[in-house]
C-alpha positions in Angstrom: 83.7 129.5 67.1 82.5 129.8 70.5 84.0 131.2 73.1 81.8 129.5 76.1 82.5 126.4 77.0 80.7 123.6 75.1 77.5 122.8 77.2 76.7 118.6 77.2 72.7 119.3 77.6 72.1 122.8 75.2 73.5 123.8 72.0 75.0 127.4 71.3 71.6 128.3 70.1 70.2 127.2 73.8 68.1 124.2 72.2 68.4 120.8 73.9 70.8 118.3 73.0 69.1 115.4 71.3 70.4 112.6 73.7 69.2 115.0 76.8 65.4 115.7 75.9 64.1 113.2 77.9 65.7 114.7 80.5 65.1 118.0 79.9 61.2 117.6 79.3 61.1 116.0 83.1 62.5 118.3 85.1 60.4 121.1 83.3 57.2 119.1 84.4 58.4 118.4 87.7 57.2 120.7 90.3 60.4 122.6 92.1 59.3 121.7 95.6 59.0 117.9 94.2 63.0 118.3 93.4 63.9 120.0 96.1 62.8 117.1 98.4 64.5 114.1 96.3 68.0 116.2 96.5 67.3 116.2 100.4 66.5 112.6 100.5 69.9 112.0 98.2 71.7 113.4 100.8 70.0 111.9 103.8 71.0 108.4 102.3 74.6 109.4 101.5 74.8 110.3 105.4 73.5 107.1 106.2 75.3 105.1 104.0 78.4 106.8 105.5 79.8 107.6 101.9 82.3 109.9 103.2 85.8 110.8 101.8 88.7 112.3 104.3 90.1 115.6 103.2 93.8 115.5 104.4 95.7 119.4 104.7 93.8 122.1 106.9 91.4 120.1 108.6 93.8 117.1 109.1 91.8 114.0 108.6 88.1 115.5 108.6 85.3 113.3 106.9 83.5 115.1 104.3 80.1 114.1 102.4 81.1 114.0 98.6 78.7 116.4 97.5 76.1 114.3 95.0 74.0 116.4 92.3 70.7 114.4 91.0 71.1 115.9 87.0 73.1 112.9 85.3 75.6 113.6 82.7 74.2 111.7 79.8 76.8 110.3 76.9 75.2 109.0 73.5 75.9 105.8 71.8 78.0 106.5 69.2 80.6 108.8 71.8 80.5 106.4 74.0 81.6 103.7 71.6 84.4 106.2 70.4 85.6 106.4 74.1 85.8 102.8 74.8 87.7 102.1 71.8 90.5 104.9 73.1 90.1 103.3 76.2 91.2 100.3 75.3 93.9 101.5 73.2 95.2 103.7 76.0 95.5 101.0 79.0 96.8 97.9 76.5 99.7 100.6 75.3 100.7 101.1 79.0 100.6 97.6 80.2 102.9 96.7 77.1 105.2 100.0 78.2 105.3 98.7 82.1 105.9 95.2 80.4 108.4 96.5 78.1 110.4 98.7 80.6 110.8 96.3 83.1 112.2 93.8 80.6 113.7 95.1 77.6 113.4 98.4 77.5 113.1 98.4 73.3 111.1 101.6 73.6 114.4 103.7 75.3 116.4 101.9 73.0 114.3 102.8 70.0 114.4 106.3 71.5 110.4 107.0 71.4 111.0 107.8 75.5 114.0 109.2 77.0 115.7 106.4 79.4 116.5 108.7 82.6 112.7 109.2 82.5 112.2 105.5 83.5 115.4 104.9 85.4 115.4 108.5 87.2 111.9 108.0 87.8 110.9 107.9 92.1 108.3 105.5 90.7 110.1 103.2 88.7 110.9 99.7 91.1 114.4 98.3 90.4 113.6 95.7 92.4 110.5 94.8 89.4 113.3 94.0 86.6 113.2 91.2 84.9 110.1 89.5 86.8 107.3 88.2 85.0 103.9 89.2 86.3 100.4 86.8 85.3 99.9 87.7 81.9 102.2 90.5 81.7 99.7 92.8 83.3 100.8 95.2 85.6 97.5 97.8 85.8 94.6 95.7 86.7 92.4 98.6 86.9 92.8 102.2 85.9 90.9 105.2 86.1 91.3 107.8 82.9 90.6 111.0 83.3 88.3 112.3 80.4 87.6 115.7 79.8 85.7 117.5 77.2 86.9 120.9 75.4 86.6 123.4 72.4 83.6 122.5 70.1 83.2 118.8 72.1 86.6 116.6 71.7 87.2 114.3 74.3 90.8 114.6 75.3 92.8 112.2 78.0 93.7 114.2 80.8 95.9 111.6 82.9 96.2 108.4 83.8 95.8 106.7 86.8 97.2 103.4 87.4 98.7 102.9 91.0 95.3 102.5 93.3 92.8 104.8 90.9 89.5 105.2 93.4 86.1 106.5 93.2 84.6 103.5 91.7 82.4 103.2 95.1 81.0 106.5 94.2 80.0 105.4 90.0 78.3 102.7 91.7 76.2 104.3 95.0 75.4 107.6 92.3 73.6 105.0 90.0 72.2 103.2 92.9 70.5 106.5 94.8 69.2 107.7 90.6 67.9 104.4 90.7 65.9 104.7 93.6 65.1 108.2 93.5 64.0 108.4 89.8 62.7 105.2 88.8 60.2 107.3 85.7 63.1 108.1 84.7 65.4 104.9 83.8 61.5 103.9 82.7 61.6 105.8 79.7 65.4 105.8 78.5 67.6 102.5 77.6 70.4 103.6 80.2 73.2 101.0 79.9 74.0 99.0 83.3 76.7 99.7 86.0 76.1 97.4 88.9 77.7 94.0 87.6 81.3 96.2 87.8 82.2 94.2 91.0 81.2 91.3 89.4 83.5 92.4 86.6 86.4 93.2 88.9 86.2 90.3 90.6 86.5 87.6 87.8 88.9 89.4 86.2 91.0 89.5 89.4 90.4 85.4 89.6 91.6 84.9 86.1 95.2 86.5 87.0 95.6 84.1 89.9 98.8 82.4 89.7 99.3 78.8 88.2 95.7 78.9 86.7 94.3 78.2 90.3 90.8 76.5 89.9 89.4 78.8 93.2 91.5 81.3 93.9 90.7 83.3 97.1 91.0 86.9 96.5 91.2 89.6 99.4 91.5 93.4 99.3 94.2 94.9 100.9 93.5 98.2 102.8 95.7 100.6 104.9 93.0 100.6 107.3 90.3 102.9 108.4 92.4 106.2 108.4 92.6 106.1 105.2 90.9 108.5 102.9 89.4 106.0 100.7 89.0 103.1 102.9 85.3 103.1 102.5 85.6 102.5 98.9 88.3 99.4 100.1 85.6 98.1 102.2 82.3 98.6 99.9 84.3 96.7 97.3 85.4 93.9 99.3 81.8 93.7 100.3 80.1 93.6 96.5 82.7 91.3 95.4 81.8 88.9 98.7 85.7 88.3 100.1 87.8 89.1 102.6 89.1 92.8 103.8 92.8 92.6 105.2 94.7 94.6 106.8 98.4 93.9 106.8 98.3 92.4 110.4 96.0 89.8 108.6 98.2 88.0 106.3 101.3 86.4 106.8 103.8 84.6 104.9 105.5 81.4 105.2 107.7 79.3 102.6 106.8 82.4 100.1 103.5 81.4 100.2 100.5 84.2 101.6 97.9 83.1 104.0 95.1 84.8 105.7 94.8 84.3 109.0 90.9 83.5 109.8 88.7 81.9 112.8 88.7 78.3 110.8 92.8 78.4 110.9 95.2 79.7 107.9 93.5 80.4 104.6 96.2 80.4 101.2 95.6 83.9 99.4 96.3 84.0 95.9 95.4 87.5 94.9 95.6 90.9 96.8 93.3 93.5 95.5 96.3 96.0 97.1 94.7 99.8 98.1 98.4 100.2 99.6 101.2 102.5 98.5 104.4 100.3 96.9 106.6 102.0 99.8 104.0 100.3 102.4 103.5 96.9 101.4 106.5 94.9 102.6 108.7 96.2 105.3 111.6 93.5 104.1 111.5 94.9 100.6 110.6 98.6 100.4 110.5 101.0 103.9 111.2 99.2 106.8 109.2 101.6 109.0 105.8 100.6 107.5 103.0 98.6 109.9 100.7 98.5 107.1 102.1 95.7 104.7 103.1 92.3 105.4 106.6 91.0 105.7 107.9 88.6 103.0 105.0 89.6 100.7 107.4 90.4 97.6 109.4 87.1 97.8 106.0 85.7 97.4 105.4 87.8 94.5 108.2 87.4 93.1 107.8 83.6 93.8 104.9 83.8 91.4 103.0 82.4 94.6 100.8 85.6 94.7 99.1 88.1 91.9 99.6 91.9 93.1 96.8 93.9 91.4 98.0 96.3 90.8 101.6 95.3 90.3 104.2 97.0 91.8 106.0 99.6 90.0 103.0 100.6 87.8 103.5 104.3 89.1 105.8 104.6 86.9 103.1 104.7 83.8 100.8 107.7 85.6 103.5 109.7 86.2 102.6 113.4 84.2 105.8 113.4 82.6 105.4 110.0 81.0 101.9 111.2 80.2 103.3 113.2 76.7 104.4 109.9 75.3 101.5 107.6 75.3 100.6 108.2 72.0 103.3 107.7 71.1 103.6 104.2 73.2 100.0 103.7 70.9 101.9 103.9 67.5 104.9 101.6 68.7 103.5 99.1 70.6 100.0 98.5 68.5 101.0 100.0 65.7 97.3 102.0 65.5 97.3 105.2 65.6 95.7 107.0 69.4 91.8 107.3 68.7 91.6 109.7 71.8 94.8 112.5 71.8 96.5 113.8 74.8 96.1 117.8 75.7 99.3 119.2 74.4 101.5 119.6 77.0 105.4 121.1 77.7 107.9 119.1 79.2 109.5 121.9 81.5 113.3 119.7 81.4 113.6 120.5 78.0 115.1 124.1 78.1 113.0 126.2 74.8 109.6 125.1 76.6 110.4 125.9 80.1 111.2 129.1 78.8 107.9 129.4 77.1 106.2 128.6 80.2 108.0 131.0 82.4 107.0 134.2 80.0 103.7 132.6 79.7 102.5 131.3 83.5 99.4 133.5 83.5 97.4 131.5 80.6 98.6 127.8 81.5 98.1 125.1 84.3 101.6 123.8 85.7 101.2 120.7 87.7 104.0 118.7 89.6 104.9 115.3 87.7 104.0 113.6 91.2 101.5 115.0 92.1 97.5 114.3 93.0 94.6 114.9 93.9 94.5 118.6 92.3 97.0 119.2 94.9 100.5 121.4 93.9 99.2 122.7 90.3 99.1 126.7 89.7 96.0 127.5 87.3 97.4 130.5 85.7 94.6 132.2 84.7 93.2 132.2 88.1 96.5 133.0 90.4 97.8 135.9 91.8 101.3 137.5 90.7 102.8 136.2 93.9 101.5 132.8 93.2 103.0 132.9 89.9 106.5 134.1 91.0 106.5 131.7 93.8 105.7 128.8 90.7 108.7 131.1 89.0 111.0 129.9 91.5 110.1 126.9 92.0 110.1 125.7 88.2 113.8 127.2 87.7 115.3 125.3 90.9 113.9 121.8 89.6 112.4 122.2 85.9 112.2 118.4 85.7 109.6 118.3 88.3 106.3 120.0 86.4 104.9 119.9 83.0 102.7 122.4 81.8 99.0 122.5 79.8 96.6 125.3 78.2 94.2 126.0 79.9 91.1 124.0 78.9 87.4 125.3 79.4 86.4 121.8 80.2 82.6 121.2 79.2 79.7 122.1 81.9 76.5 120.4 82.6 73.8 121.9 84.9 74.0 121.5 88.1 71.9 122.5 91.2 73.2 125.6 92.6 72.4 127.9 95.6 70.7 130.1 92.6 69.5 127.1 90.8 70.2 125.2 87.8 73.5 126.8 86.6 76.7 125.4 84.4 79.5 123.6 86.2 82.5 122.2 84.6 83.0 118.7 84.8 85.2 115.7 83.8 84.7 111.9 83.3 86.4 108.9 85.1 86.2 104.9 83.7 87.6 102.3 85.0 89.0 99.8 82.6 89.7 96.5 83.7 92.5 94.7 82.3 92.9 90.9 82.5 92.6 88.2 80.1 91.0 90.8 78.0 90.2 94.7 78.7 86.7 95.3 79.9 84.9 98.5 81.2 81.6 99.2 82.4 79.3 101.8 80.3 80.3 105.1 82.1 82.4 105.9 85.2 82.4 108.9 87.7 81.6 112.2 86.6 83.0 114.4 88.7 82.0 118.3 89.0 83.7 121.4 90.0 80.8 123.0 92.5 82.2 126.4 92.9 81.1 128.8 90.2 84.1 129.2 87.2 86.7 126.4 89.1 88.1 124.0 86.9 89.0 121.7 89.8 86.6 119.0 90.4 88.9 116.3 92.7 86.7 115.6 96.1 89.1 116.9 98.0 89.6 120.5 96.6 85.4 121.0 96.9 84.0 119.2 94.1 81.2 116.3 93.9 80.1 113.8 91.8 77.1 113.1 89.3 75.8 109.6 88.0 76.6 109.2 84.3 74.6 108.0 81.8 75.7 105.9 78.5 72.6 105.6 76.0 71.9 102.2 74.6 
C-alpha cells in the first residue's frame, strides 16, 4: 500500500484520474502567463467583493482575504452519490438524538451513550427539556466535515451543528470559476450550486410555526465585529429578507416583531448566527447586548422557529462525536454508510493511558473546541508541547479525545514553486426541514502551507470551488 497520501487528480503511477482529464488537458494547453493573470483577477474580485474573514488571537480582530486557489477539486458521480446518502444518514440520526435527549432520553437509558455526557455537557440547555421544536428539528443546517484518507475512504471528521459557516465562500468560489473559466464548465456537466439560498430559504419557511401561509424570515447576526458576519449578510441578501441585529426585534405578548420604517413587522423565523449564551438576556447571560429580551418565551411559546434550535451544541460536541454511528444503528436502524475516524475517549482510564505513552503519533483536540484552535498534532509538536498536552490531559481527561493521525488526500494547488500537493478536506451543508436536502458539493478547504494538515481560515488555509460530476 502507499505510503503518500492518496492524490484526488493522479494515480500512484502519476496518470490522471479519469474524472480530472478534462481538467488536466486545459491547464497543460493554457499558456502559464494566461494563468497567472486569471489567479490575479480572482483575487482582485475577492478584494472587491470584501470576502474577508477576521482572524481573532495575535492580531486581535484583523480582516484577512481567505486565500482562493482556481484548480477545483472535482468529485465523480458515483462518490458523490455515496456521500450524500451518509449525509443524510448522519444529520437525520442527530436530529432524532437532540430530539430524543431533550425528551426521553431512551438512548441513555438503552445505554448506547453515557448519561453524564448529555447532562454534564456545557452545551446541553436544561432549559430545552421537554419542548417541542417545528418538526422536531433542531439542526436546520449543518456543515460535515469530510475528509479523505488511506487508499481514498471518505471518513466524517466532525460535525457542526450550532451556526456551521462558510457557505458564502461554496457559493462566491463557484461564482468567480464561473466567470473566470467559462471553456471550462463548457465542456464538463458540473452539477449546480447557486439555487442553495433558494434552498435555505424555503426550507427555513416550511418550519415556520403554525403552518404560516407567509412567514417572514430574518437572519440574526451579532453584528459587524463578528468574524463571519459577511457570510450573515451575503445570505440575508441572496435569500432577499431582513438582517437584524438584536436592537432590531422586540418582543411583546411572546410574540417577535421587527421593528421597520412602515411600523412593527411579526417575525416568524430567525436564521440565528448568535451563540445560545447571547440570544436572550432574560433566559441565558444577562450581560449580553446582542440578543433580544423575551425571545425564548416566544420560542418556547411556539410563536417563533429558532434555526438552529437552541441546545443543538450538544450534538457537535467531539466527545459525542464517537457515538454517532452508533446513534445510526439505533435510531434508523441502517447501518452508518460513511464511518467516523477511530477515536479515544480520554475519560475512560485504559485509552487515556494509551494516549499519554503515545502523544507523538496522534492529534488530541479539546471536546469544545474550534476552529483548529487548542488541538496538539503529535507528529508535528515539540517535546515541550507534548508535555505541556501531558499535563493538561491528566488534570481534566474528560476534556479531549484523541485521533490517528490522518494523511488527509491532496489536490494541486498553486504554490510559490507552482503546482504542488496540498492537503484538503470537504464541507456540505445539509439542510434539514421537511425533508433533508444538500446542494452537489460544499467548501473545499486547503491547508496552504507545505505538509500542514490544518486547513480552518483562520490557522492559514484557503478555499477551492468543488466540483460534483453529473
Amino acid at each position: 500500500m502507499s505510503s503518500l497520501p492518496y492524490d484526488e487528480m493522479r494515480t500512484d503511477a502519476g496518470e490522471v484520474r479519469a474524472h480530472y482529464a478534462p481538467f488536466a488537458d486545459w491547464i497543460a494547453r493554457t499558456p502559464p502567463a494566461r494563468i497567472a493573470q486569471k489567479r490575479d483577477e480572482a483575487e482582485r474580485a475577492f478584494h472587491r467583493v470584501g470576502i474577508t474573514f477576521a482572524v481573532y488571537g495575535e492580531d486581535l480582530g484583523e480582516e484577512r482575504l481567505i486565500p482562493f486557489d482556481i484548480v477545483p477539486r472535482i468529485v465523480p458521480a458515483d462518490e458523490w452519490s455515496k456521500l450524500e446518502r451518509g449525509l443524510k444518514q448522519r444529520v437525520q440520526a442527530l436530529n432524532a438524538f437532540l430530539d430524543d435527549i431533550y425528551h426521553a432520553q431512551a438512548i441513555c437509558a438503552a445505554g448506547v451513550v453515557p448519561r453524564e455526557c448529555v447532562s454534564d455537557n456545557a452545551q446541553y440547555r436544561p432549559e430545552m427539556q421537554g419542548m417541542k421544536v417545528p418538526g422536531g428539528i433542531y439542526a436546520h443546517v449543518a456543515g460535515v466535515d469530510v475528509v479523505r484518507a488511506g487508499v481514498g475512504e471518505y471518513f466524517v471528521l466532525e460535525d457542526n451543528l450550532r451556526v456551521p459557516s462558510g457557505v458564502s465562500y461554496m457559493l462566491e468560489n463557484r461564482k468567480m470559476m464561473m466567470r473566470l473559466f467559462p471553456e471550462l464548465f463548457a465542456t464538463q456537466s458540473i452539477r449546480p450550486v447557486q439555487h442553495y439560498p433558494d434552498l435555505l430559504l424555503e426550507n427555513l419557511r416550511g418550519m415556520s410555526p403554525l403552518e404560516e401561509e407567509d412567514p417572514t424570515v430574518a437572519v440574526l447576526t451579532p453584528g459587524a465585529h463578528n468574524s463571519a458576519y459577511f457570510e450573515h449578510a451575503f445570505l440575508a441578501q441572496q435569500m432577499g429578507v431582513e438582517l437584524v441585529e438584536g436592537q432590531d426585534l422586540f418582543v411583546q405578548n411572546d410574540t417577535v416583531y421587527m421593528r421597520t420604517t412602515r411600523g412593527p413587522q411579526r417575525v416568524h423565523v430567525i436564521y440565528r448566527r448568535v451563540d445560545d449564551d447571547f440570544l436572550d438576556p432574560l433566559a441565558f447571560r444577562p450581560d449580553s447586548m446582542l440578543g433580544v429580551p423575551g425571545l425564548f418565551a416566544a420560542y418556547r411559546a411556539g410563536r417563533v422557529t429558532l434555526a438552529n434550535a437552541i441546545g443543538t451544541g450538544v450534538a457537535d460536541d467531539k466527545s459525542i462525536y464517537p457515538y454517532v454511528p452508533d446513534m445510526i444503528r439505533f435510531y434508523l436502524s441502517e447501518e452508518p454508510v460513511l464511518n467516523n475516524v477511530h477515536t479515544y475517549l480520554l475519560r475512560r482510564p485504559d485509552e487515556c493511558e494509551y494516549v499519554l505513552a503515545n502523544l507523538e503519533h496522534l492529534v488530541v483536540k479539546e471536546v469544545h473546541g474550534a476552529g483548529g484552535y487548542g488541538m496538539l498534532i503529535g507528529p508535528a509538536s515539540t517535546a515541550a508541547e507534548r508535555d505541556d498536552f501531558r499535563a493538561r490531559i491528566r488534570a481534566k481527561p474528560d476534556g479531549y479525545i484523541a485521533q490517528p493521525t490522518l494523511s488527509l488526500s491532496t489536490c494541486p494547488t498553486f504554490a510559490a514553486s507552482g503546482l504542488a500537493p496540498r492537503h484538503i478536506d470537504l464541507r456540505p451543508y445539509v439542510l434539514s426541514g421537511k425533508t433533508v436536502t444538500l446542494v452537489p458539493g460544499g467548501l473545499t478547504r486547503v491547508a496552504l502551507n507545505e505538509g500542514s494538515l490544518v486547513v480552518n481560515s483562520s490557522q492559514g488555509g484557503g478555499t477551492k470551488d468543488t466540483w460534483v460530476l453529473a
